[in-house]
C-alpha positions as CSV (number, residue, x, y, z in Angstrom):
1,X,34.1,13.1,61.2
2,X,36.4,15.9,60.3
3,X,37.5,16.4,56.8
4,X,40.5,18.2,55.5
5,X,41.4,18.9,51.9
6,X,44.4,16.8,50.3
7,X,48.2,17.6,50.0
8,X,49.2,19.5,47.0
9,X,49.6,18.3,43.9
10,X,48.5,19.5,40.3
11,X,45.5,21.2,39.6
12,X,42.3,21.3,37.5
13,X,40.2,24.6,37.9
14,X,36.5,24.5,37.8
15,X,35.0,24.9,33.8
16,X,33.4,27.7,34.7
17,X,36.3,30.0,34.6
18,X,37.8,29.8,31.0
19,X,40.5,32.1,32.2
20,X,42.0,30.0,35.2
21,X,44.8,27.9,34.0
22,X,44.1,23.6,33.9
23,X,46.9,22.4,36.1
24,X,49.5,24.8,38.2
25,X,51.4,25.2,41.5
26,X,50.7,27.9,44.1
27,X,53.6,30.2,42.0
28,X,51.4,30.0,39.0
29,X,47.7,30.8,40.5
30,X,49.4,34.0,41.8
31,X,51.0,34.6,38.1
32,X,47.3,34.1,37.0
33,X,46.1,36.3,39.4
34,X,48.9,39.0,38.5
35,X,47.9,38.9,34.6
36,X,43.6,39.1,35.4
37,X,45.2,42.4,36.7
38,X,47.4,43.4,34.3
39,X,46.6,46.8,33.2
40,X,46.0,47.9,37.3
41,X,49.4,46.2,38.2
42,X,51.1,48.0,35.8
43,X,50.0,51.2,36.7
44,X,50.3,50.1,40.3
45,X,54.1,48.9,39.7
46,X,55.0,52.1,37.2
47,X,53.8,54.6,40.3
48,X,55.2,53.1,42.6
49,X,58.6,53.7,40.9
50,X,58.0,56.8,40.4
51,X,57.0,57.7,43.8
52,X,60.0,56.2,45.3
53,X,62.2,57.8,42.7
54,X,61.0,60.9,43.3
55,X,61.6,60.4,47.4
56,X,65.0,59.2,46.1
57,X,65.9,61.9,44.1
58,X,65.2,64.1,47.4
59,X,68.9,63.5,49.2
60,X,70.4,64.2,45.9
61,X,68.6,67.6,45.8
62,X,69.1,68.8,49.1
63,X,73.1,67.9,48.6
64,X,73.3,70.5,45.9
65,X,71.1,73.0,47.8
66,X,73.7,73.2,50.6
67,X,76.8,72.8,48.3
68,X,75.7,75.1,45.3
69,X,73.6,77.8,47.4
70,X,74.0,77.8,51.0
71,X,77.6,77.2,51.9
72,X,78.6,79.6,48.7
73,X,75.7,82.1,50.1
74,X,74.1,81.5,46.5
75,X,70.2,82.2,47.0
76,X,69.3,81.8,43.9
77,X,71.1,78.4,43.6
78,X,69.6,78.1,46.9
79,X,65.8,78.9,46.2
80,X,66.7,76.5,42.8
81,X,67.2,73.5,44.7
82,X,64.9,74.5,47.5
83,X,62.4,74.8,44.6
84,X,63.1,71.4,43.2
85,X,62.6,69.6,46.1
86,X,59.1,71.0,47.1
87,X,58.4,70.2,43.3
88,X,59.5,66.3,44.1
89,X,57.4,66.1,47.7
90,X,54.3,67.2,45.6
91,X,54.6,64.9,43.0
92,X,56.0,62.1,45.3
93,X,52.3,62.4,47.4
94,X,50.5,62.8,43.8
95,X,51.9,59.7,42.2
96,X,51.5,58.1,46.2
97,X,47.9,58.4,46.1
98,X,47.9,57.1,42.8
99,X,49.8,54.3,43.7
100,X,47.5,53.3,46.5
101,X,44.5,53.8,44.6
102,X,45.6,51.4,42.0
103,X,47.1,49.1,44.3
104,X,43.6,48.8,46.2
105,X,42.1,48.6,43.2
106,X,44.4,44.9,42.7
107,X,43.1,44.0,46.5
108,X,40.0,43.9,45.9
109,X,40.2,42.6,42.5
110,X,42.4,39.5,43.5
111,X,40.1,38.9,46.8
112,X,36.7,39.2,44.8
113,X,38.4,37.4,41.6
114,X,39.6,34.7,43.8
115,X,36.6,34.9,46.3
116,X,34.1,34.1,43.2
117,X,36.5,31.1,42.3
118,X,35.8,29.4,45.5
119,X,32.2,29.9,45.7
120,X,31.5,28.7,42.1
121,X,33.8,25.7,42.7
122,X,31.6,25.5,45.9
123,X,28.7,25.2,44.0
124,X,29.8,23.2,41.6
125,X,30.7,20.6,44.2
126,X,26.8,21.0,45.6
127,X,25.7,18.3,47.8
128,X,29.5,16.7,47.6
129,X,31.0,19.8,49.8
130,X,30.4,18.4,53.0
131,X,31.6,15.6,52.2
132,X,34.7,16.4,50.8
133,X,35.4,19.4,52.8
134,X,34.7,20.2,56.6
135,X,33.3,23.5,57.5
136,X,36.6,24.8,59.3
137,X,38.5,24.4,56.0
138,X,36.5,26.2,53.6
139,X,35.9,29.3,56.3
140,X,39.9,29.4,56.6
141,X,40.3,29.5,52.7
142,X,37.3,32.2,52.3
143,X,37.6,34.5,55.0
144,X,41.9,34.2,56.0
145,X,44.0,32.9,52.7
146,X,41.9,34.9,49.9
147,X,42.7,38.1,52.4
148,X,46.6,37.2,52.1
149,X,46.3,36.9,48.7
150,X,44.5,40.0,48.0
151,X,47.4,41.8,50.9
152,X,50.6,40.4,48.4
153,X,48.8,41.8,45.2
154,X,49.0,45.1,47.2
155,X,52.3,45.1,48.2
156,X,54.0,44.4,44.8
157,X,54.0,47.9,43.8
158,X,55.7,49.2,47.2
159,X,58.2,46.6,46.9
160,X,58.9,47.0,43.0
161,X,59.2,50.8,43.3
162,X,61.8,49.8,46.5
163,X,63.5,48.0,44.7
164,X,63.9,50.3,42.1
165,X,65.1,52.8,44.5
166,X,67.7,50.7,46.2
167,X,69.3,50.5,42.8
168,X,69.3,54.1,42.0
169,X,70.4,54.8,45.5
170,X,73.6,52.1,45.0
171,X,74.4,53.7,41.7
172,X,74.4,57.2,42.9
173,X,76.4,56.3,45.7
174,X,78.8,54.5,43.6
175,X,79.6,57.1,40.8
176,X,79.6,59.5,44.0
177,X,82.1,58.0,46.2
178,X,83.1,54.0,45.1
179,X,83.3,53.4,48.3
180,X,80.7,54.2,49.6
181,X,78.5,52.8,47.1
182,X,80.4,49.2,47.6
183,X,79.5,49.3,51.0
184,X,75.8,49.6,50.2
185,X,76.2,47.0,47.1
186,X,77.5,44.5,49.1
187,X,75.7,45.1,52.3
188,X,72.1,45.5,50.9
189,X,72.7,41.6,49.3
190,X,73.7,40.0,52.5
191,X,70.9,42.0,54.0
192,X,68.2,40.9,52.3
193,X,70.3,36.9,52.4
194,X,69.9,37.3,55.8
195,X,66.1,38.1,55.9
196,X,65.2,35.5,52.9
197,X,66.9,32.9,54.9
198,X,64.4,33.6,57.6
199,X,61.6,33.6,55.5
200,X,62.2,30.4,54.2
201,X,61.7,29.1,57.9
202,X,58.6,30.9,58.4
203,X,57.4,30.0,55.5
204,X,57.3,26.1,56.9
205,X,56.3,27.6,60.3
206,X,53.1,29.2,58.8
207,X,52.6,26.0,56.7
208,X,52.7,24.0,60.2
209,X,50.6,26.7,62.0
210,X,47.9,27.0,59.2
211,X,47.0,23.1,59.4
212,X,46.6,23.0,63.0
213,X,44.6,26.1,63.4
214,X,42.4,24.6,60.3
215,X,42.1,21.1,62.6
216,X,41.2,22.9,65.6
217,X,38.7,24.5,64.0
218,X,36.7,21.4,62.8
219,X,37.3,20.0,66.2
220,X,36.0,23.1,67.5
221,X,32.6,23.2,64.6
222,X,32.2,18.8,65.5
223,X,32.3,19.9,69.5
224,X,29.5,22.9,69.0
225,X,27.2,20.8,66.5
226,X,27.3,17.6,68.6
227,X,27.2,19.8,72.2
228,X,23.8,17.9,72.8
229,X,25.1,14.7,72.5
230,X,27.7,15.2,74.0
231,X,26.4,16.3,77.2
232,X,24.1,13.1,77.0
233,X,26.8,10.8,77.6
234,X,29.1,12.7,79.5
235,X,31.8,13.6,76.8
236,X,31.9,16.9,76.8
237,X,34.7,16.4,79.7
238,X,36.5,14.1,76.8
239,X,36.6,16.6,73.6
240,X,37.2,19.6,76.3
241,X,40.5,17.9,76.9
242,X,40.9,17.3,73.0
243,X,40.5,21.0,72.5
244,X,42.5,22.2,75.3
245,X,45.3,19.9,74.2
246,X,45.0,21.2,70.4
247,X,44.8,24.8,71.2
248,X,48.0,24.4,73.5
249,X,49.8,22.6,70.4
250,X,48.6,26.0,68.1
251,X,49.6,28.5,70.8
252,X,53.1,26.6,71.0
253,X,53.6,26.6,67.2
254,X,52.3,30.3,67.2
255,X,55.2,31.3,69.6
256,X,57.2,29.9,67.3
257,X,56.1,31.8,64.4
258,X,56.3,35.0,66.7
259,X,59.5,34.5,67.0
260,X,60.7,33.9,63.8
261,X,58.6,37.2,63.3
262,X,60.6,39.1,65.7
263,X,64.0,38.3,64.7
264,X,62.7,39.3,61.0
265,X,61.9,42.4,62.6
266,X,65.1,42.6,64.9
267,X,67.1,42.2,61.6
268,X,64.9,44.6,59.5
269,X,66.1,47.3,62.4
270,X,70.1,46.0,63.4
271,X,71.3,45.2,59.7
272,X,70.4,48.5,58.0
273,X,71.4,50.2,61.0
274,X,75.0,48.7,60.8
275,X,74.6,49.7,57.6
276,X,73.9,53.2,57.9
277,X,76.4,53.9,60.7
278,X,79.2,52.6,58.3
279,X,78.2,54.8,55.5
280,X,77.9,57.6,57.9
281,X,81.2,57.1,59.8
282,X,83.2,56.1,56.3
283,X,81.4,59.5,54.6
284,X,82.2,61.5,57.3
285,X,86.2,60.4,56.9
286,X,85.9,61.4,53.7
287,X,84.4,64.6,54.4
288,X,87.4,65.3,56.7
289,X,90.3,64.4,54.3
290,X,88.7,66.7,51.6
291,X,87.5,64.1,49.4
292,X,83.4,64.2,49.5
293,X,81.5,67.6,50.0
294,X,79.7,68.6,53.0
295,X,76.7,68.3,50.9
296,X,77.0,65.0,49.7
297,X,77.8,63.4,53.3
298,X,73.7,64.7,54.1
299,X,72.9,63.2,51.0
300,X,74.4,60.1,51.9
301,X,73.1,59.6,55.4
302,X,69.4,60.7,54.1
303,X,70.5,57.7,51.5
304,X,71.5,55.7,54.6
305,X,67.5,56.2,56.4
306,X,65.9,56.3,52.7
307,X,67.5,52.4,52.1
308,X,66.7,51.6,55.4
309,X,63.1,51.7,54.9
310,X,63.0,50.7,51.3
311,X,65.0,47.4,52.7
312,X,61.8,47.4,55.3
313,X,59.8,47.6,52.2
314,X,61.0,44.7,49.9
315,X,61.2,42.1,53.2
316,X,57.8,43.1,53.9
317,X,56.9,42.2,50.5
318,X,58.9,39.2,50.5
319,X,56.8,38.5,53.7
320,X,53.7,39.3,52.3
321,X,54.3,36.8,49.0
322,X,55.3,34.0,51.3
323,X,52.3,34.1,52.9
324,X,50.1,34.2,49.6
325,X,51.8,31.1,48.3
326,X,51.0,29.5,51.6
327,X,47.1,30.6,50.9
328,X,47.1,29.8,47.4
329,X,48.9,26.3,47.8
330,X,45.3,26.1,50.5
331,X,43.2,27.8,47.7
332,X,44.0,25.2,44.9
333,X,43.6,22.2,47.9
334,X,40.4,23.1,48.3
335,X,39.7,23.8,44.1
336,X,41.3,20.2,43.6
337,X,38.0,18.9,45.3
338,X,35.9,16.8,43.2
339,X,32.6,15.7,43.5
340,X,32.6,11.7,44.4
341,X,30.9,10.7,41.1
342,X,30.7,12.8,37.3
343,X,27.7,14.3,36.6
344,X,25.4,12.3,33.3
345,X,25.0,13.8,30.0
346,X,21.3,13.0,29.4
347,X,19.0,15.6,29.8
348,X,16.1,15.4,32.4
349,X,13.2,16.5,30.6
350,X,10.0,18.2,33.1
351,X,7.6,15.8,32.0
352,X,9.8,12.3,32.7
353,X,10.8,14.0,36.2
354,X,7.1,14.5,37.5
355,X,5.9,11.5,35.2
356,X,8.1,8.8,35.7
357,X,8.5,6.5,39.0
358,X,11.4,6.6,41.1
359,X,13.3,2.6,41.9
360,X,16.0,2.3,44.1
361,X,16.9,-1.7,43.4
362,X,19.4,-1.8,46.3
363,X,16.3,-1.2,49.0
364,X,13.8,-2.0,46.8
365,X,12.3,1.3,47.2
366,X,9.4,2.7,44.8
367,X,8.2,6.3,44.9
368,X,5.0,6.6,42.7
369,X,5.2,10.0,40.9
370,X,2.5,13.1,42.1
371,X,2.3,10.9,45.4
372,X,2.8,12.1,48.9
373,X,5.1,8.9,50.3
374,X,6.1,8.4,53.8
375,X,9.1,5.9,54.5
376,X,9.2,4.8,57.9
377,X,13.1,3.6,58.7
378,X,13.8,0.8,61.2
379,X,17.9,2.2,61.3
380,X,18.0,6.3,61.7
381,X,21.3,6.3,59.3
382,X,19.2,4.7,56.6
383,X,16.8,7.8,56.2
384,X,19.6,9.5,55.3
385,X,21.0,7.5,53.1
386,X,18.2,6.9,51.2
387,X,17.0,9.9,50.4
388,X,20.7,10.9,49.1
389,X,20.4,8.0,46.9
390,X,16.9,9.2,46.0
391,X,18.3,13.0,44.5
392,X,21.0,11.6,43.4
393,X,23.7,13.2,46.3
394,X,25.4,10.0,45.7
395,X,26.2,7.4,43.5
396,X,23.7,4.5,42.8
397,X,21.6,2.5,41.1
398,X,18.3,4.7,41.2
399,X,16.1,4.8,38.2
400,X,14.0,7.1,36.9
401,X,12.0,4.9,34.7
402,X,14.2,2.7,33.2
403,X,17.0,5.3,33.1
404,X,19.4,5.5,35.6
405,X,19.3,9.0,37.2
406,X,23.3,9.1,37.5
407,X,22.9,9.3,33.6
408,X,21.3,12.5,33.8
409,X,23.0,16.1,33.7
410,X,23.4,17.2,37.2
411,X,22.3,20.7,36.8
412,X,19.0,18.9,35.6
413,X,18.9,16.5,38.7
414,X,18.9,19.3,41.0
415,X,16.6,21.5,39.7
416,X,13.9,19.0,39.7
417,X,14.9,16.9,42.8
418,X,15.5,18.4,46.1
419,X,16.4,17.2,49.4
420,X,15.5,19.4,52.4
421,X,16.8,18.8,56.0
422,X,17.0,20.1,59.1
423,X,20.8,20.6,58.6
424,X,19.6,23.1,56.2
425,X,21.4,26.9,56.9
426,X,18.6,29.7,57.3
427,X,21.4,32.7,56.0
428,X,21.7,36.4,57.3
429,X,19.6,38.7,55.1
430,X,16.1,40.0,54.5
431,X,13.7,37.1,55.7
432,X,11.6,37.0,52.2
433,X,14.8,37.2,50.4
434,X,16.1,34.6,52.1
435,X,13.0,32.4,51.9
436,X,12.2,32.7,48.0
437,X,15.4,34.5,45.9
438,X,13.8,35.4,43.3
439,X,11.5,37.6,45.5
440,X,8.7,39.6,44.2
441,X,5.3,40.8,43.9
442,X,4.4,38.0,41.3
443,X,5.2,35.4,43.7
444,X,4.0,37.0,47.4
445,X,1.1,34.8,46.6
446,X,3.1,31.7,46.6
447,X,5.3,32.4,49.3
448,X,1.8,33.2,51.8
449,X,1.2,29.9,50.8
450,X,3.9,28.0,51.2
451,X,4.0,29.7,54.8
452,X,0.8,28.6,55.7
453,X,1.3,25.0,54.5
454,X,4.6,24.9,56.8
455,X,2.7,26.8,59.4
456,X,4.9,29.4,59.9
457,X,2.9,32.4,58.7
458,X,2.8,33.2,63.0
459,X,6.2,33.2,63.0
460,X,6.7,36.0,60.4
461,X,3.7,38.1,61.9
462,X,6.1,37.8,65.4
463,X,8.8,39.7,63.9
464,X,8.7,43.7,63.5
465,X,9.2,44.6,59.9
466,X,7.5,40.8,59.0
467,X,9.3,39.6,55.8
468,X,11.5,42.8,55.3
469,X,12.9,41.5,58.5
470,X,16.9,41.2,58.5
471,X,17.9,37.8,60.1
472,X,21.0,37.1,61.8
473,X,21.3,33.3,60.6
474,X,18.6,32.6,61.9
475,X,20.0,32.8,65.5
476,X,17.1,34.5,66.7
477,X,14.6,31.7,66.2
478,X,13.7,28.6,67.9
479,X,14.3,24.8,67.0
480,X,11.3,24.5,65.9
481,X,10.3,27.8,64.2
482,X,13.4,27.3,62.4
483,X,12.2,23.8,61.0
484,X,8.9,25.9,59.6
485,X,10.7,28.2,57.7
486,X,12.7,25.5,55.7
487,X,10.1,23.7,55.2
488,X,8.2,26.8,53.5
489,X,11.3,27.7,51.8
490,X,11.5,23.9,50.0
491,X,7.7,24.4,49.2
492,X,7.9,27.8,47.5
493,X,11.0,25.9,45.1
494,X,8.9,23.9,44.0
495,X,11.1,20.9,42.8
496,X,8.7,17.9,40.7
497,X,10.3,15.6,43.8
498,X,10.6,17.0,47.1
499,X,12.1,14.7,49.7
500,X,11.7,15.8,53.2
501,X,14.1,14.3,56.4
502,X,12.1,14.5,59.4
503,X,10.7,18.1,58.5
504,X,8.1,17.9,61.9
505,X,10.3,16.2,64.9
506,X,10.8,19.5,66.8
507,X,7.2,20.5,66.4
508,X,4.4,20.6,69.1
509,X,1.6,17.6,68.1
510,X,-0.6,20.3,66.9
511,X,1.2,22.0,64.5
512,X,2.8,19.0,63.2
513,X,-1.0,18.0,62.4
514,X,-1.7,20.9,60.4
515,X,1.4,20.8,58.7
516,X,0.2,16.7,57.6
517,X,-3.0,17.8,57.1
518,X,-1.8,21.0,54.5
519,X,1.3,18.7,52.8
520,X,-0.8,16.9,50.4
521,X,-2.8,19.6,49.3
522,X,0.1,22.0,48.7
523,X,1.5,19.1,46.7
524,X,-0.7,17.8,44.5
525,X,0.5,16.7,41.1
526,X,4.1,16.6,42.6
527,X,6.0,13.6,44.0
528,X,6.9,14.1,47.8
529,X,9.0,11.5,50.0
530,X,8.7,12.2,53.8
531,X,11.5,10.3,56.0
532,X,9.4,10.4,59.4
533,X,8.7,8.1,62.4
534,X,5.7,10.3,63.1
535,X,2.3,9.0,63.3
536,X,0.3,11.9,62.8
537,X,2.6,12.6,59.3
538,X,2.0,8.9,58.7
539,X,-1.6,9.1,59.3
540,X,-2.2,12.0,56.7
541,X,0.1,10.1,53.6
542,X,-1.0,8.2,50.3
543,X,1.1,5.4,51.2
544,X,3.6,4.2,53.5
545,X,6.9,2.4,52.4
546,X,8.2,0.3,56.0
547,X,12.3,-0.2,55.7
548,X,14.2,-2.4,57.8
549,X,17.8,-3.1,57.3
550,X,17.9,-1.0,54.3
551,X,15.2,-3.1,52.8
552,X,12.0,-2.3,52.2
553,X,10.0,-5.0,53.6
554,X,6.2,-4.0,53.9
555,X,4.3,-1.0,52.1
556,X,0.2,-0.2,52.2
557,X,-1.5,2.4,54.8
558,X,-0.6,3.7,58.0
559,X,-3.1,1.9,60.3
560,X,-2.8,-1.4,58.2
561,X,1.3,-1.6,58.6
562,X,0.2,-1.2,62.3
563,X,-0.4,-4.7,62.4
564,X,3.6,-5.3,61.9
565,X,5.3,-5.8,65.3
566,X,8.4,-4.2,63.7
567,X,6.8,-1.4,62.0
568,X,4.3,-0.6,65.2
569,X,7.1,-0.5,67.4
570,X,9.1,1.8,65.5
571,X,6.0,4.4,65.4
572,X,4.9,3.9,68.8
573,X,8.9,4.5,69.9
574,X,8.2,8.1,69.2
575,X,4.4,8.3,71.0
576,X,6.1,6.7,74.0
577,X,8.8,8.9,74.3
């Protein structure tokens, strides 16, 4: 089932950022962004003023060029001015490209600050994610709203430093010709009126478009990771039409959005263009009764294009900050997650986890420590469950001892107990990286051996560069190659209990049986739970734990739980087949 974060509403931030703020609205992440940025922002906002003065101050310049040197054949008035505004372009592309190097500088910063926000809240949820988040949403929040984010730090120096502008520009024009500057004073406001107005309705457009792109795409990742099953029953026809019918709902609402865009854009081009051809036809009048100078009427229609984009400046910024509080108001959905149950304060010491029996009272289950346990299920959905309950995924009544392992810190429950399935994700990256982290000469050994034990030592040897090869996800391997190489990669952790889901049901019979055969071995003093129906698995384990109804009903060897009608024909299901 698809999962999709909650509505809005206040916040707590993860611990492990003392900087974030406890509670705040999508208005007050960005604020907290801004000030982990301070210093860069500043410099940012303080060139961009200055570059945008300086292109201001360039009208003004050329005005007294033609009215003090060229139309009273003054060259040295003339090379004066001429002089002055070379002087400005330089420094206007100097301060530019420090602008845009400081403004990069609070892209990156926001998108990495904000980036390492969501993976450590990630983390900190653990085992809880997928159960509190669907895959969809948390690729829309890391790889599209932390962009947007990142995009509206950017802009805020551009839009400051055109802001500035348009106010030096107004007053200019106003001591100038009052006129003239009331026309820009009161058309800029209704200009911008105008835009914000349309803003506001593509700000609820966006909203509207961002949750039904984020619910076709967990449609879309529930249609590609049940594809198998779907075409076993014949309901691929069924969630083709489900797509088809979402994607025609986001393309309608994205048509929408386009337009709202367009008329933005429309208005960004006809409103400063009325603009600039009253200023142009109102100087020239002037200019004709006697009462501005030739010189000022070019300074005034370079004014005119010079507001023009400035206005195109601050809308785009106003643009790009209504997007970002759409993404942060999705960036503090998905922080809000919390895992289902608090973590324990006791700590979980090394010896009491590989000492110390594992009890589940609600199945009466009983893993004997440094054993090698099989659990045969008669229900498929109670392996599962089970071994969440038995690493403490989720909340129960498991003991460890006579504690109860909710009691214990997290942090300590998951370094020593680890659940390995085959909906584990082989990442992109250097093989041996990917297979043991902490990868190094001391432990090559160790990680030989643990590819051995899984069998999978012929699957490295297949690939060119061996473990220095670079994987793509681990696209490029089969089924059941890929099952090896998680099972050598939860051998070489090491965990005191390792609790294995069906770790050999998409092997061939002979490499399953050297895998059972190896398991033991590679275990020994450590406590290992296998969920499998298998027989050969089975056949190779200390003991075997028979479960029916969530229950655990019968318990002794392999062979002698043959002899149990219920047990025998849950085996033998998987020899038949």
């Amino acid at each position: 089932m698809s999962r999709r974060f909650p509505t809005a509403g206040r916040t707590r931030f993860p611990a492990a950022d003392p900087g974030a703020p406890a509670t705040g609205s999508p208005v007050r992440f960005l604020l907290w962004l801004a000030t982990r940025h301070r210093g860069s922002l500043i410099l940012a906002t303080l060139f961009g003023v200055l570059c945008t003065l300086a292109q201001a101050l360039v009208p003004a310049a050329v005005a007294l060029g033609i009215d003090r040197g060229l139309l009273q054949r003054d060259r040295d008035a003339l090379l004066l001015w001429g002089g002055a505004v070379l002087a400005l372009g330089v420094f206007q592309a100097v301060v530019g490209m420090l602008r845009d190097r400081a403004s990069t500088t609070n892209r990156f910063g926001a998108v990495y600050g904000t980036t390492q926000l969501v993976v450590r809240h990630a983390a900190h949820l653990g085992a809880d994610l997928p159960r509190r988040a669907s895959t969809g949403s948390v690729v829309s929040v890391s790889a599209s709203d932390v962009g947007h984010l990142g995009t509206a730090l950017e802009g805020t120096a551009r839009g400051s430093g055109a802001v500035v502008s348009i106010l030096f520009a107004a007053v200019f024009m106003l001591a100038t010709s009052w006129q003239l500057g009331l026309v820009v004073l009161v058309g800029v406001p209704l200009i911008a009126a105008a835009v914000t107005r349309l803003m506001r309705v593509l700000h609820g457009r966006q909203q509207r478009l961002r949750e039904q792109q984020g619910a076709l795409t967990d449609l879309s990742v529930d249609i590609i990771d049940g594809l198998r099953v779907l075409r076993g029953f014949g309901g691929e026809k069924t969630y083709g039409r489900r797509y088809r019918e979402g994607s025609q709902a986001v393309r309608a609402e994205g048509t929408r959005v386009a337009a709202t865009v367009a008329d933005i854009a429309f208005l960004r081009v006809l409103l400063p263009g009325g603009l600039l051809v009253a200023i142009v036809w109102l100087g020239a009048h002037q200019v004709g009764t006697g009462r501005l100078e030739p010189g000022l009427l070019v300074a005034f229609y370079g004014y005119a294009v010079f507001l023009t984009d400035q206005l195109g400046q601050v809308t785009a910024m106003l643009d790009q900050l209504t997007r970002a509080n759409v993404a942060a108001g999705r960036v503090l959905d998905f922080l809000r997650l919390e895992r289902e149950r608090p973590g324990g304060t006791r700590p979980l010491e090394d010896d009491a986890a590989a000492g110390l029996p594992l009890h589940d009272p609600d199945s009466g289950l009983t893993v004997p420590p440094s054993r090698l346990l099989a659990v045969v299920c008669g229900t498929e959905g109670d392996a599962r469950t089970l071994a969440e309950r038995l690493c403490g995924h989720t909340d129960s009544a498991v003991l460890v001892g006579e504690t109860l392992l909710s009691a214990h810190r997290t942090d300590d429950v998951r370094r020593h107990a680890l659940l390995a399935d085959n909906d584990a994700t082989l990442f992109a990256g250097r093989l041996g990286t990917e297979l043991d982290p902490r990868d190094g000469a001391p432990r090559a050994e160790a990680l030989l051996r643990a590819l051995d034990t899984a069998s999978a030592c012929d699957v490295v040897d297949a690939l060119p560069d061996g473990l220095a090869h670079e994987t793509t996800g681990g696209r490029e391997f089969s089924g059941g190659q890929q099952q090896r190489l998680r099972l050598a990669r939860a051998l070489l952790a090491d965990p005191r209990v390792l609790v294995l889901v069906e770790p050999t049901n998409a092997l061939d019979a002979p490499t399953e049986g050297r895998i059972a055969r190896n398991l033991g071995p590679h275990r020994a003093g450590r406590t290992t739970v296998v969920f499998t129906t298998s027989p050969i698995v089975l056949e190779s384990a200390d003991s075997v734990v028979f479960v029916k109804d969530g229950k655990a009903v019968a318990e002794g060897p392999h062979r002698a739980l043959l002899a149990d009608p219920d047990y025998r024909a849950v085996v033998t299901r998987e020899v038949l087949a």
